[in-house]
N, C-alpha and C positions, 0 to 999 in steps of 0.2 A: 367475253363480250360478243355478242351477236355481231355487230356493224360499226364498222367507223367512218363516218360519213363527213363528208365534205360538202358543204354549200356554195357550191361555185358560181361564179360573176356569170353576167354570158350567157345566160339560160337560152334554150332553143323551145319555143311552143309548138311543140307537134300537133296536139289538139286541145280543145277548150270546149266547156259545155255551161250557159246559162250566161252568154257576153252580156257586157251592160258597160255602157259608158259612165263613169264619175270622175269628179274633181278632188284632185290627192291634197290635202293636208300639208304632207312630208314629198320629199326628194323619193322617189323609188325605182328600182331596177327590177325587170322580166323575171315572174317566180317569187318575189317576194307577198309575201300575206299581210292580207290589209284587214282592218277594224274598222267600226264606226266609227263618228266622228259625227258630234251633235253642239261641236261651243262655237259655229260661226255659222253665218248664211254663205260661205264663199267655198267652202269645201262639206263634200261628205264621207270621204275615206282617208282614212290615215294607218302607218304602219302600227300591225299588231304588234305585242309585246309581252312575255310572258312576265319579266320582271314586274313589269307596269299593270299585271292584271288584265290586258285589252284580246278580246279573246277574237282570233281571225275568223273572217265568214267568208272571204273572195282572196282570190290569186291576180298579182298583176301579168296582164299579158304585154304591157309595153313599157318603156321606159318614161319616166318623165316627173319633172322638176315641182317643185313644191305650187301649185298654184295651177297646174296644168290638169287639164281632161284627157283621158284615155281611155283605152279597154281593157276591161277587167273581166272576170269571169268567176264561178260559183267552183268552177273545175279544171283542173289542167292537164295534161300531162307533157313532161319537160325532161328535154334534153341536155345531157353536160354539152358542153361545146367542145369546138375544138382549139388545136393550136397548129400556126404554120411556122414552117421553119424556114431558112434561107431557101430556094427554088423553089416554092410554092407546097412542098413535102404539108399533110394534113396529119395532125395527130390527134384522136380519141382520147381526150380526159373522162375521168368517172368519177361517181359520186361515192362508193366504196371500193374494196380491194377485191381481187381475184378471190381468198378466200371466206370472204365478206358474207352476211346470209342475206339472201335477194330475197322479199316481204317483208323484212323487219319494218318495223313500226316507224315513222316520224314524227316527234312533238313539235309544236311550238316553240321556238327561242324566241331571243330578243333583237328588237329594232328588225322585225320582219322574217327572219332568219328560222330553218329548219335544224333540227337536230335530233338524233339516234336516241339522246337522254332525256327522258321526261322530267319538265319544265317545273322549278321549284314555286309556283302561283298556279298556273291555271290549269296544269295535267292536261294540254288537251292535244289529241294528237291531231293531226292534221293532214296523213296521207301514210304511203309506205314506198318502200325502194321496189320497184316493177322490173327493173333490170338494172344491172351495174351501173349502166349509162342513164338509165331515164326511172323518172320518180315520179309520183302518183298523189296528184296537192286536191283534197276532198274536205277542205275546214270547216267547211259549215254541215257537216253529218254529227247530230248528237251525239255524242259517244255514252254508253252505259258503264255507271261506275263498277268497275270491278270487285271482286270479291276480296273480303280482307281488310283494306282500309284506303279509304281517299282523304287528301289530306289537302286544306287550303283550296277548295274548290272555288269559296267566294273570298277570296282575300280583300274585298273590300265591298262595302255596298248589301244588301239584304239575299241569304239563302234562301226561298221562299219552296214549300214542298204543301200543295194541297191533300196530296193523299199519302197513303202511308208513308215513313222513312222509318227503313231498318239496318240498321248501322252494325256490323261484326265486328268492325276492328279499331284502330284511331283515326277520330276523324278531327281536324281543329278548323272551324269558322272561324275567321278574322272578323267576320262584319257582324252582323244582326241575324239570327236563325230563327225564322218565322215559320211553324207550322198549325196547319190549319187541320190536317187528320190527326193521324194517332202516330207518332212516335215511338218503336221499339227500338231499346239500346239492347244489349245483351253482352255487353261492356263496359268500363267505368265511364259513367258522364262528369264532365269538370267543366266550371264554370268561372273563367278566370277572370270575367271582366263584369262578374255577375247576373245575375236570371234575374228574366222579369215573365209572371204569367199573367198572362190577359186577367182582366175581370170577370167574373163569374165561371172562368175553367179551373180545371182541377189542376194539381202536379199529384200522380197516382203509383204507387210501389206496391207491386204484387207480390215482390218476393225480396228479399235482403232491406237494408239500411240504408239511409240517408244519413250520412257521414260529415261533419263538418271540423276539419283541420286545424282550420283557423276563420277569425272572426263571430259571426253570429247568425243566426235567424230571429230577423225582427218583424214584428206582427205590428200593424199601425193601425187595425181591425180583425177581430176576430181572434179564434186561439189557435193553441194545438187540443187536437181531436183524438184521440185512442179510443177508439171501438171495439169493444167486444161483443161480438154478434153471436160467437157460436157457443156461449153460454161458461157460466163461473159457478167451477163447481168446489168449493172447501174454500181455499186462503190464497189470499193475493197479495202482494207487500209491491208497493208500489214504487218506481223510481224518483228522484227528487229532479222531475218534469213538470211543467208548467199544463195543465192541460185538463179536460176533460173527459171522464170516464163512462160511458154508456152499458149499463149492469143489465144484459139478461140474466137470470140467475136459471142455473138447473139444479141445484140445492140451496139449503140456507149457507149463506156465502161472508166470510168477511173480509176486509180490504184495508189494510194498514200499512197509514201513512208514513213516509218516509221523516226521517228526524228535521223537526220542524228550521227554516230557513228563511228570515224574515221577506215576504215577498210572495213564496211558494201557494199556489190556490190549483184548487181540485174542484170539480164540481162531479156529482154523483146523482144520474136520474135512475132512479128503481124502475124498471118496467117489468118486474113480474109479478103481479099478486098474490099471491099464493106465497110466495117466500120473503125470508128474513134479510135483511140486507145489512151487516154492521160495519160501519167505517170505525177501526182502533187505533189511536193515537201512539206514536211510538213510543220506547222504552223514556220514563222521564217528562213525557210532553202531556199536554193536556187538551178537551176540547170543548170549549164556553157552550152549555147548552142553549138553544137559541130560544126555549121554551121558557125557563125558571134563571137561568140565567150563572144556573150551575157550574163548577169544574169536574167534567170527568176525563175517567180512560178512555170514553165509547162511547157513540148514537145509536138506536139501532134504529130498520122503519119495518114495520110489518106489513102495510097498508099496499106497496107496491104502485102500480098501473100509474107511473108517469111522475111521480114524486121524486121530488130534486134538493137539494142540499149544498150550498157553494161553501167551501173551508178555504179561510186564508189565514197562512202563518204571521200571526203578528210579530214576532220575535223567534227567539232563541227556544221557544218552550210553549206559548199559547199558540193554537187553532183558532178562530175567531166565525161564526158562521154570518156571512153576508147576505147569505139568499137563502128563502127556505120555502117549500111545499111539502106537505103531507103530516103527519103527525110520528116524527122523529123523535127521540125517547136519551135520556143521558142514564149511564150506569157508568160502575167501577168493574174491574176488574176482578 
C-alpha cells in the first residue's frame, strides 16, 4: 500500500485559490469537500459523498453549522494541525506515516471526507498528499479515465458521451448510457437492465456475435437482416433464424432451408441477373409453388435484378410463399 492517510479534525488553510462565499446545506468542518445542492432556495452547497454518488467541486475553508454562509474555495491547501500538551509543548500530527509515499493520490469518501482508496461510486479523486503534514484538495479538475477499466462512473442519473467512447476493459453504468458518437467496446458489452436504441440508429457488429444467454430479441417492427454483400457462390444451408437474406450471387447459387418450424420465414431478393437463384426445401419438407399452386423440393428464379420471394413455414413440413415478385419456377429434386 502506497499511504495510509488520515483525515484529521482541525484542518489549517495555508492557501486557497477561486474563494466564493455559499450557504452549506450540512454541518461542515475546514477541508471538507462540498457538492451542489439544487432541492431548496436556502442553501447551495452540501457535503460530497462518494457512497451517495455527489461528486465534490469546492473545499470548505471555515467551519460552520447547517444553514450558515462561509468561504469556500475551488482549491486548498491544508495543514494537519497540531496538539498541545500540558505547558503549552506543540506537537505536529500528519496525514500519513514517516514511511508513507508523499503524491499519492486522494479520492473522495463519504459525508465529505478524503481517502488514500478509491471511492466505490464516483472514482473521483480529489487532490494528493504534498507533504506528510499538508495535502493538496483540487476536486473540481476533470479527471481522465484511466486505462483498463472504470467502473460506476455514473451510479445514478444519465452517462452522456457526445463523441467517441472506447471502453478496454469493465465498465458498469448504473444509470442511462446515452451516446451520441460512435461507441467502441473491444470487450464484452452486457446489458443487464436492458438496451434501448434510438429510432432510426443502427446497433452495428463488425466483427464476432451477438449473443443472448437468456431471454429474447423481440422486433415490434421490422426483422432480422442477414446480408450478403460479398457474393454466394455454390450452396448455403441456412440456420433456423427468423430473417432476411439479400442474395448477390457470383454463380448460380442454392440456399436451403432449414427443417421447416411452424412460424419460421425467409425472404430472398435475387439481385443478379445473370444468374440462377434456387431456394431447396429441406430433407422431408416441401414448398407450395406460389405460381400453380404445386408441392415441390425447389423454386428456382432466373430473371434476377431485384425479385423477391417471402417463405413461411406453415407447420412441421409445408413452406408457404407469402410474397412474390419475378417469375419463380417449382421443380423436384
Amino acid at each position: 500500500m502506497a499511504i495510509t492517510f488520515t483525515d484529521r479534525d482541525n484542518k489549517i488553510v495555508l492557501k486557497s485559490w477561486g474563494r466564493f462565499k455559499a450557504v452549506m446545506k450540512d454541518a461542515v468542518e475546514v477541508g471538507d469537500l462540498l457538492a451542489p445542492y439544487s432541492g431548496a432556495a436556502t442553501s447551495t452547497l452540501r457535503l460530497a459523498d462518494d457512497a451517495g454518488g455527489l461528486k465534490a467541486l469546492a473545499v470548505a475553508c471555515e467551519d460552520g453549522a447547517a444553514g450558515d454562509e462561509i468561504t469556500c474555495a475551488l482549491a486548498a491547501e491544508l495543514q494537519a494541525p497540531y496538539t498541545l500538551a500540558t505547558g503549552g509543548v506543540a506537537t505536529q500530527l500528519y496525514f500519513i506515516g514517516s514511511t508513507d509515499y508523499i503524491g499519492s493520490p486522494l479520492y473522495l469518501d463519504d459525508s465529505g471526507k478524503c481517502d488514500e482508496t478509491t471511492g466505490a461510486s464516483t472514482k473521483q479523486q480529489v487532490g494528493w498528499v504534498s507533504a506528510r503534514d499538508k495535502i493538496f484538495l483540487v476536486p473540481g479538475v476533470v479527471q481522465a479515465a484511466t486505462a483498463g477499466s472504470f467502473t460506476t462512473l455514473c451510479a445514478s442519473g444519465a452517462a452522456a458521451f457526445a463523441t467517441t467512447l472506447e471502453v478496454t476493459g469493465n465498465t458498469t453504468i448504473g444509470g442511462t448510457l446515452e451516446v451520441t458518437g460512435i461507441p467502441t467496446f473491444t470487450g464484452a458489452v452486457a446489458f443487464n437492465g436492458g438496451a434501448t436504441v434510438a429510432s432510426a440508429k443502427n446497433l452495428t457488429l463488425t466483427k464476432g456475435n451477438l449473443v443472448m444467454t437468456e431471454g429474447n430479441i423481440v422486433f415490434t417492427k421490422g426483422q432480422v437482416i442477414e446480408p450478403i454483400n460479398d457474393g454466394i457462390d455454390g450452396a448455403k444451408t441456412l440456420d433456423s433464424s427468423y430473417g432476411t437474406l439479400v442474395c448477390e450471387l457470383t454463380n448460380d447459387s442454392t440456399m436451403t432451408l432449414p427443417t421447416a418450424v411452424a412460424g419460421l420465414r425467409y425472404t430472398f431478393v435475387h439481385k443478379s441477373g445473370d444468374k440462377v437463384l434456387t431456394v431447396l426445401a429441406g430433407t422431408s419438407d416441401k414448398i407450395i409453388d406460389p405460381g400453380d399452386g404445386g408441392v415441390h423440393d425447389k423454386l428456382y428464379d432466373d430473371q434476377g435484378l431485384d425479385c423477391h420471394l417471402t417463405l413461411v413455414a406453415a407447420d412441421a413440413t409445408n413452406w408457404v410463399c407469402t410474397s412474390v415478385n419475378g417469375d419463380w419456377t417449382g421443380a423436384d429434386s
